[in-house]
C-alpha positions as CSV (number, residue, x, y, z in Angstrom):
1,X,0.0,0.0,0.0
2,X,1.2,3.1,-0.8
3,X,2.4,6.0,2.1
4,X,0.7,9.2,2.3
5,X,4.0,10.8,0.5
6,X,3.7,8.2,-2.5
7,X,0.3,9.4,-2.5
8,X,1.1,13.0,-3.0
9,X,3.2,12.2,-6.2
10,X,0.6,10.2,-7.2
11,X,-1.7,13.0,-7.2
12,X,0.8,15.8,-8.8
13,X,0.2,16.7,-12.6
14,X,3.9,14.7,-13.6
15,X,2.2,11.7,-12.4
16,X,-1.3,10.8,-12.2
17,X,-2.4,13.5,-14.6
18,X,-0.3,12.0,-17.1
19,X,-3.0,9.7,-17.8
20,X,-5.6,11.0,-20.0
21,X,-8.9,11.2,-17.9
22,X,-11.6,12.9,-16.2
23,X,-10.9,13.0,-12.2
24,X,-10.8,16.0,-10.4
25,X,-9.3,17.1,-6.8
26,X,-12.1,17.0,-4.7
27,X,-13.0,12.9,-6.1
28,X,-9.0,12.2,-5.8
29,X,-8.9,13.4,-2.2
30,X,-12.6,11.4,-1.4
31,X,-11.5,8.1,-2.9
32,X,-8.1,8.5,-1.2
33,X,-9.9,9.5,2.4
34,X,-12.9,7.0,2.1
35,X,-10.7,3.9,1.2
36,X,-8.1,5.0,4.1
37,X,-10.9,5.3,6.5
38,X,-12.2,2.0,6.1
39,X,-9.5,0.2,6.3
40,X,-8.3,2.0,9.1
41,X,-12.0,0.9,10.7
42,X,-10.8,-2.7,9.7
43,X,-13.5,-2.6,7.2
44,X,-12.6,-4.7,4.3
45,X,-13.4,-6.1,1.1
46,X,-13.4,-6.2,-2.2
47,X,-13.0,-2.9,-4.7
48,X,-14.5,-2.7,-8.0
49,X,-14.4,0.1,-11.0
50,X,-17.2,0.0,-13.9
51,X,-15.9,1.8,-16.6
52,X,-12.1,2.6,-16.0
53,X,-11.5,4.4,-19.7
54,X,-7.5,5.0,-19.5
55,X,-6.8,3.7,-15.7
56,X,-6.7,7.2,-14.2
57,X,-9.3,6.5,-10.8
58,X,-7.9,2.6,-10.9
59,X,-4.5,4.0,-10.2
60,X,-5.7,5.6,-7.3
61,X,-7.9,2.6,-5.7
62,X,-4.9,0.2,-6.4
63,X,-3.2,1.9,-3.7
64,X,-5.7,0.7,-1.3
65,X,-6.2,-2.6,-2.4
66,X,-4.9,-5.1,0.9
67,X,-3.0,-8.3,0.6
68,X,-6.7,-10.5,1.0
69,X,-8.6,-8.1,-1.0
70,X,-9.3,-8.3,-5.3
71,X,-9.5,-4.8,-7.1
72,X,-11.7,-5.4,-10.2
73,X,-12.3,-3.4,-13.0
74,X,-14.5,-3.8,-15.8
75,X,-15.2,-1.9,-19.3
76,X,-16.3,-2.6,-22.6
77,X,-12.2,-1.6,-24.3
78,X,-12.4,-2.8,-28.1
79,X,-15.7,-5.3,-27.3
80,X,-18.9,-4.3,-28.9
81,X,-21.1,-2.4,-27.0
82,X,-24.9,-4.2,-26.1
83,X,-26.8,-2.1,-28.3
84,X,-26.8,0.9,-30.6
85,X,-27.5,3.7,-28.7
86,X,-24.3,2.5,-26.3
87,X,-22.5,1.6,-29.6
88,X,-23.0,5.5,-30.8
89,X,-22.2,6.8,-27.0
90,X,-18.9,5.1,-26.8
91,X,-17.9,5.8,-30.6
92,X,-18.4,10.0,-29.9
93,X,-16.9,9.8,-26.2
94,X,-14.5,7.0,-25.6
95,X,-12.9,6.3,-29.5
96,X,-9.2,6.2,-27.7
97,X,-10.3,3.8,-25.1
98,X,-7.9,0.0,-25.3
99,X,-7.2,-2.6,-22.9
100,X,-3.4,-2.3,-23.9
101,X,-3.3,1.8,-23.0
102,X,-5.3,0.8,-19.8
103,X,-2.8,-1.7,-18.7
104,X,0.3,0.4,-19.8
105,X,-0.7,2.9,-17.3
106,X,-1.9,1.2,-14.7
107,X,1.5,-0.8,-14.5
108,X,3.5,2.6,-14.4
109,X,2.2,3.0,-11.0
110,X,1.8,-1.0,-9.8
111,X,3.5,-4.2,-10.1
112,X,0.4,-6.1,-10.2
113,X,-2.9,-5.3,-12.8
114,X,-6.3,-5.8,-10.7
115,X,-8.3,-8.5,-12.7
116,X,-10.1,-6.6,-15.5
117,X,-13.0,-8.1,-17.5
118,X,-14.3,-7.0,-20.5
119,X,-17.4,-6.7,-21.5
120,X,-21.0,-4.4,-20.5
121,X,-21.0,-3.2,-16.6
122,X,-24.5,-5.8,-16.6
123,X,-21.7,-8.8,-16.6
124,X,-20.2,-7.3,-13.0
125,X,-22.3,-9.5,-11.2
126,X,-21.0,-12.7,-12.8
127,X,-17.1,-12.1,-11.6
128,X,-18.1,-10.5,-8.0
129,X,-19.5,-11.9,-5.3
130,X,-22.9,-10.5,-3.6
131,X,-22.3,-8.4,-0.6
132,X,-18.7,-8.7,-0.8
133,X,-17.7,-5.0,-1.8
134,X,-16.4,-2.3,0.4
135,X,-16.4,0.5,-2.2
136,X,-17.5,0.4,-6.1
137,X,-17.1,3.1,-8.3
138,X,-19.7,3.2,-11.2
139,X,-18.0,5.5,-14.4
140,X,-19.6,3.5,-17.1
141,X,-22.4,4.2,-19.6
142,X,-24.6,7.2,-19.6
143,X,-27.6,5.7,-21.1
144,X,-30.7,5.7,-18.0
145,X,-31.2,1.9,-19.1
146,X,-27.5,0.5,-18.1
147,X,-26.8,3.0,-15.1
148,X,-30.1,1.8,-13.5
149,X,-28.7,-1.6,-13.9
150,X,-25.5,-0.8,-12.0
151,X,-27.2,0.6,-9.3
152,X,-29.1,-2.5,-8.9
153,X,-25.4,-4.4,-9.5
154,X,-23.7,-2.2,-6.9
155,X,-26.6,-2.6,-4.4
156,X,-26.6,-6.3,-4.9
157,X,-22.5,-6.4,-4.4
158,X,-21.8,-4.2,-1.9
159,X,-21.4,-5.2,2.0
160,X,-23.8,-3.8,4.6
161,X,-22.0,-0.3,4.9
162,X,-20.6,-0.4,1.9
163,X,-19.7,2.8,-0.5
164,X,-20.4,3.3,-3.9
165,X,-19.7,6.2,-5.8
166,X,-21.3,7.8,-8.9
167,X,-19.9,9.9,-11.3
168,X,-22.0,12.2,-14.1
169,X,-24.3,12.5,-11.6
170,X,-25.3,15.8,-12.5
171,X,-23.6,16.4,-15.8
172,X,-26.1,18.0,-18.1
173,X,-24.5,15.6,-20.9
174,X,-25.9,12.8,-19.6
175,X,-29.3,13.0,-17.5
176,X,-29.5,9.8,-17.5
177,X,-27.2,9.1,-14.9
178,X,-29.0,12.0,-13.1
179,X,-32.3,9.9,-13.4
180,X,-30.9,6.8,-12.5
181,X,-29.2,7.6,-9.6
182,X,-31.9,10.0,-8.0
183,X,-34.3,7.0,-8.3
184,X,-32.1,5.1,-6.3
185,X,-31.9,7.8,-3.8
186,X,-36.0,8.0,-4.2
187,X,-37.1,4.4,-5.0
188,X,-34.6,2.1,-4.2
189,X,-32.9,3.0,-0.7
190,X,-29.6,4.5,-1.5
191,X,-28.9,7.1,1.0
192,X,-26.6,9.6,0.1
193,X,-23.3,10.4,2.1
194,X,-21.7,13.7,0.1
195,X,-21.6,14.9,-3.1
196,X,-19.0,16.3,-4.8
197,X,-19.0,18.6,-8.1
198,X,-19.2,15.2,-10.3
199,X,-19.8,12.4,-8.2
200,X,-22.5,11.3,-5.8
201,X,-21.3,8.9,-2.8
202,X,-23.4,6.7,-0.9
203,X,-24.6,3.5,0.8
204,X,-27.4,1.0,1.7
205,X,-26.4,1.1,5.4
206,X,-25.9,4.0,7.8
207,X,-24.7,6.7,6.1
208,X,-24.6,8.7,9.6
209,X,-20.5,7.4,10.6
210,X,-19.0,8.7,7.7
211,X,-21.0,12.2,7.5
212,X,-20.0,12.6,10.3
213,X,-16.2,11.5,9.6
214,X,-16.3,13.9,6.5
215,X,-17.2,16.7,8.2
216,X,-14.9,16.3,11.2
217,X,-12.0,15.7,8.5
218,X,-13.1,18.6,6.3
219,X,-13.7,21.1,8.7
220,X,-10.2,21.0,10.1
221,X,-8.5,20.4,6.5
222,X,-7.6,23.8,5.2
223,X,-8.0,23.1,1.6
224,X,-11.1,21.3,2.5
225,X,-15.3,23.2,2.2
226,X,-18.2,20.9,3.5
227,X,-21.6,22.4,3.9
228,X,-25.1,20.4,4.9
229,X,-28.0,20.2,2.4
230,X,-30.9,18.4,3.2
231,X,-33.2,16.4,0.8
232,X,-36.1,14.7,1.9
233,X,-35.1,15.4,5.3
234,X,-31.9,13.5,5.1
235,X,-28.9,15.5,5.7
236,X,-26.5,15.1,2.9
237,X,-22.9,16.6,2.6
238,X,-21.8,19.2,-0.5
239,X,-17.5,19.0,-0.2
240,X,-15.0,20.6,-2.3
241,X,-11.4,19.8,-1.9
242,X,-8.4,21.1,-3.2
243,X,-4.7,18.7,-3.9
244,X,-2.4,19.4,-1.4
245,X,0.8,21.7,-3.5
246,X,4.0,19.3,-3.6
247,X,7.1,20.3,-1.7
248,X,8.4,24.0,-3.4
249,X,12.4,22.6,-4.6
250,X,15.1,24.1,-2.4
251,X,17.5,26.6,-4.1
252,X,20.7,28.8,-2.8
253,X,19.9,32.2,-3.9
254,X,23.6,33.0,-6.4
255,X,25.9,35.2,-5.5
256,X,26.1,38.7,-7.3
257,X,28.3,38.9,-9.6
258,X,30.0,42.4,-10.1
259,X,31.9,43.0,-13.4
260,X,35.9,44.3,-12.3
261,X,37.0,47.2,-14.4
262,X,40.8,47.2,-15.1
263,X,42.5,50.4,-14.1
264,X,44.3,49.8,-17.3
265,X,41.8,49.0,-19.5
266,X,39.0,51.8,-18.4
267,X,35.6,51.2,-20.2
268,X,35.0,52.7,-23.6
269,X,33.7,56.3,-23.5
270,X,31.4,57.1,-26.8
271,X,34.5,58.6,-28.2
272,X,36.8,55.5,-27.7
273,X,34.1,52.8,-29.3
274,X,33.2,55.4,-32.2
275,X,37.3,55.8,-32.8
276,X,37.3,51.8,-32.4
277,X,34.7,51.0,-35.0
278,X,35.0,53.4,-37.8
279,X,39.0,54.5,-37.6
280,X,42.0,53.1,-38.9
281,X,44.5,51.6,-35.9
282,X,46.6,53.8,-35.9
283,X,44.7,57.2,-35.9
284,X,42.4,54.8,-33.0
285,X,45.4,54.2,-31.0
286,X,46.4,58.0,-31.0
287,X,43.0,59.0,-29.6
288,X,43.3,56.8,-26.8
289,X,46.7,57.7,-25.8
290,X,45.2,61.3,-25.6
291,X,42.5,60.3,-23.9
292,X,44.4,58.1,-21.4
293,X,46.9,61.4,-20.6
294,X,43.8,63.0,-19.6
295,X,43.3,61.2,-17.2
């Protein structure tokens, strides 16, 4: 598992934004704090990704994965898409998206890939386990059809206090997401923890430990902003938060350096560089003996 310092580089633009990808401060810092805080609360289990694109949030959640526990991530790569409309959806927003790039980069940061299927995010449920999910993070298809079957998917695999996380949830790009996942909130028991500006995290158990968590950790971090919204009575946690800046480099101011003038060699007055460029030597050499006697 990574240290907190390996995390930092991780999270720097010559690192972890060197992967093509859309995933912002405040969802970096989230992912990094939630997964931290469970396993520090000796939650485990396993960790799963639907839709990875180029490995950029799978990076991050490998550095959390412990020794008993199986990261798994999941995304259509080259395979055809399920139906059209999905067909047309990845053709205009993921045409650079290959199991080979996704690989390259995630092995630029670990030694060891997680276990990646490919295929539609529906087939998730046929490599995990029900209930046996800590935290699931649900990037995949915009379409209201197939992000109303992962919520179904992630309610069905996560554990009792599990997290799962959903991005696009109010991208106007995509309202389906924003359909799908309010109707969870509304119609199918998922009860929201926080929301950041893309992604909505929370949980078929008690949400109430982690608020709380969250806003203890937020309201002392100084690059941290939580505020409570409540929706249908339920509290629900709006956070922004900002990288941390790596370490400013070190450097010895120079010394000033001071240009010596020769007593002998006095710098050239107009006169002198004129007589210089434009006179023969020897008429040039006379001015400057007269100049130098006047001295």
């Amino acid at each position: 598992m990574a240290t907190a310092q390996d995390l930092l580089k991780a999270q720097t633009p010559t690192d972890l934004d060197s992967i093509k990808g859309w995933f912002f401060s405040s969802d970096r810092r989230m992912f990094a704090w939630l997964l931290q805080h469970q396993t520090d609360q000796g939650e485990r289990g396993e960790l799963v990704e639907l839709g990875c694109y180029l490995g950029k949030s799978a990076v991050l959640i490998g550095d959390f994965v412990g020794a008993d526990e199986t990261f798994t991530v999941l995304d259509l790569f080259e395979s055809a898409a399920p139906d059209a409309e999905n067909t047309r959806e990845m053709s205009l927003s993921y045409s650079t998206l290959a199991e080979d790039a996704f690989k390259d980069n995630y092995r630029k940061f670990h030694a060891d890939l997680p276990e990646v299927v490919k295929g539609p995010s529906s087939e998730i449920v046929d490599h995990v386990k029900p209930g046996s999910c800590r935290f699931i993070h649900v990037d995949a298809s915009h379409l209201y059809e197939h992000v109303a079957i992962d919520v179904d998917s992630a309610r069905s695999l996560l554990s009792e206090n599990g997290v799962v996380a959903f991005d696009d949830y109010r991208s106007e790009h995509c309202p389906g997401v924003a359909a799908a996942v309010w109707e969870a909130v509304f119609a199918k028991g998922l009860k929201p923890i926080c929301v950041t500006e893309s992604k909505l995290y929370g949980t078929w158990g008690d949400p109430e430990p982690l608020r709380e968590a969250i806003q203890a950790w937020l309201t002392k971090d100084p690059l941290g902003f939580v505020e409570t919204h409540y929706i249908a009575d339920q509290p629900v946690l709006r956070t922004k938060i900002q990288l941390p800046r790596p370490p400013a480099a070190k450097s010895t101011p120079k010394p000033a350096v001071v240009a010596a003038v020769s007593p002998t060699h006095p710098p050239r007055t107009g006169v002198r560089k004129m007589a210089k460029d434009w006179l023969p030597d020897s008429v040039h050499r006379a001015i400057s003996d007269q100049l130098q006697k006047r001295r």
